[in-house]
C-alpha positions as a printed Julia matrix, in Angstrom:
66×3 Matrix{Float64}:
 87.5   116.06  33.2
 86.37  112.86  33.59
 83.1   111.63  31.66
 81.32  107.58  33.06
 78.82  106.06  30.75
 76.06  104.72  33.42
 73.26  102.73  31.86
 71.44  102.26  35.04
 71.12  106.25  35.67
 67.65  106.63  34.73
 65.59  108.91  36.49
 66.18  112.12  39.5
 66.57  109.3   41.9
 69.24  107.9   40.12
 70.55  111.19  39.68
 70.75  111.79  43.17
 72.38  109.03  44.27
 75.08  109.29  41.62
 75.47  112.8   43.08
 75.82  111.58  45.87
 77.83  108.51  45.84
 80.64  110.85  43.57
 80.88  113.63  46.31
 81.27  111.32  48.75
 84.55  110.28  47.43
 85.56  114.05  46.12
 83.69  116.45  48.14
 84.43  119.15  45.63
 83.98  117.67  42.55
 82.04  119.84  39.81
 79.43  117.04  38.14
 77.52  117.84  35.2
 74.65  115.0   33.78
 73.4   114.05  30.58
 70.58  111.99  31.69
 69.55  111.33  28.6
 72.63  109.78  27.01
 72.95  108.91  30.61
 76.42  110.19  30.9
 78.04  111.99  34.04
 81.19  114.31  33.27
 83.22  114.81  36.73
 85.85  117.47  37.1
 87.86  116.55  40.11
 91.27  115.09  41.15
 89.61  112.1   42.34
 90.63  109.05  40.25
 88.09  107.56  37.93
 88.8   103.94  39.45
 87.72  105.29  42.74
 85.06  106.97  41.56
 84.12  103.41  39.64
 84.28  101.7   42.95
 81.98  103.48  44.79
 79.53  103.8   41.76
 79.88   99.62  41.47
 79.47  100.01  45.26
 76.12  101.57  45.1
 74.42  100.14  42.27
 75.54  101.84  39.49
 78.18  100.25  37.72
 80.31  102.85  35.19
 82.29  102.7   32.37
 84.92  105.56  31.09
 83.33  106.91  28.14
 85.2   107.55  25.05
């Protein structure tokens, strides 16, 4: 499991598009969201700097939380 600290996740519409924007790179990835400690936690075999990419890519810029 992977878990992304995203400060700009802040409401469903945020939400969505994270959703999104993470199965679009692992179509089967499991996602769960804290929205608000605005944390996603990803269970996939997708590779967090991919997934960081394509966050950056659409907006929402994440960090690995520790």
């Amino acid at each position: 499991m992977t878990t992304f600290n995203i400060p700009n996740m802040s409401c469903g519409h945020c939400k969505a598009t994270v959703e999104k924007t993470i199965h679009a790179v692992g179509p089967k990835a499991q996602i769960d969201f804290d929205m608000a400690s605005r944390r996603v936690t990803m269970d996939s075999g997708v590779k967090a700097d991919n997934v960081q990419e394509a966050l950056a890519a659409a907006g929402y810029p994440a960090t690995l939380a520790k």
